[in-house]
N, C-alpha and C positions, 0 to 999 in steps of 0.2 A: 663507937669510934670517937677519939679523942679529937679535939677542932686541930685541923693542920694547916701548914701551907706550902702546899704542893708546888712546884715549879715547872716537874714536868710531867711526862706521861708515865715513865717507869718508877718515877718515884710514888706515885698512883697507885702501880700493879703489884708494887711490892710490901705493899700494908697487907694484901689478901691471901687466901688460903694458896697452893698450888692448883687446881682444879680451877677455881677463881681467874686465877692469873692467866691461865691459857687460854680461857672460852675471850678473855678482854683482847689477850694478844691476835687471836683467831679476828675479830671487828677489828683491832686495828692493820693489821696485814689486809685484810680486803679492800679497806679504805685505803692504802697506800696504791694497792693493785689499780682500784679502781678510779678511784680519783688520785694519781699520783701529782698534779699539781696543788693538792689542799696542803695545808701547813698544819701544823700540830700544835696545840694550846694546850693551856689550863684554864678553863673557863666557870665561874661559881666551884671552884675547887675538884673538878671531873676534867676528864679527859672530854676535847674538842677538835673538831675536825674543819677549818673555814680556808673558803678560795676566797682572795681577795678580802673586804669587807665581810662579807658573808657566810656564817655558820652555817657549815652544813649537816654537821649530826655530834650530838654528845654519847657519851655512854656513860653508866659506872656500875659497878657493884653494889651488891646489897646482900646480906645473909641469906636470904630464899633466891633471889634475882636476878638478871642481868638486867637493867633498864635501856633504851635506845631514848634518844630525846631529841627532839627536835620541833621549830612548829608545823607541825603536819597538814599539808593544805587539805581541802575538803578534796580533790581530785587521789591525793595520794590515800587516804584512807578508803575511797570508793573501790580506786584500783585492789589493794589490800585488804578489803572486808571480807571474804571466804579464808583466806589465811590467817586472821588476824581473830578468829571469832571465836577462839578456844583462849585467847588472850587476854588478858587484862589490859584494859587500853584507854588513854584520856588523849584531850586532841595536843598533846605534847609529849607524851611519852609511852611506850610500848615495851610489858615486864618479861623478860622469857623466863622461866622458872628455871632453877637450878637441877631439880630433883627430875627432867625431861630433858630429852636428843634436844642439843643447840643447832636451831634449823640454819646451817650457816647459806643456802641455797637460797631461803627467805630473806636472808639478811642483805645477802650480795644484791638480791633483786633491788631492794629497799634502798640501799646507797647509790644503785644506778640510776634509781627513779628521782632523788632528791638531785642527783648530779643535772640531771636533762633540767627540774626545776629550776636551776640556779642559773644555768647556761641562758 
């Protein structure tokens, strides 16, 4: 992908495939749902989601991917280690693969749990 500069979130989703585009739209619909006082960025060139000062989760695309990002306290990866262990995972970011069910039940968990963190 070419170097861009994104401004918002849709102009993000619509570099990607169809397929692509839903599974991001699907994360940010929850995050609205769920944290509907976060505000919406462009953060290092991805989609970002922060209350107040504080980021509370990025995402983006990638050819095989979905990435989640965020820095993930050692509590929220303890809570998340059975779920997360078929995953590819660093303590900032967590890939869902493309080519597998997008656990959005996982994911919603995951935003509720960083929400409680930031509160």
């Amino acid at each position: 992908m070419a170097k861009t500069d994104y401004r918002t979130i849709d102009q993000y989703h619509d570099v990607f495939p169809e397929e692509t585009q839903e599974r991001m739209e699907q994360v940010r619909n929850l995050i609205k749902k769920i944290v509907p006082e976060s505000e919406e960025v462009i953060s290092y060139q991805i989609p970002a989601f922060k209350i107040g000062k504080k980021f509370l989760i990025y995402y983006a695309a990638f050819p095989n991917h979905i990435s989640l990002s965020s820095p993930w306290s050692e509590a929220f990866l303890k809570n998340f280690e059975t779920d997360l262990e078929d995953l590819k995972i660093s303590k900032s970011a967590i890939q869902f693969p493309n080519n597998k069910p997008f656990p959005l039940d996982l994911i919603k968990k995951m935003i509720a749990f960083r929400k409680k963190e930031l509160d």
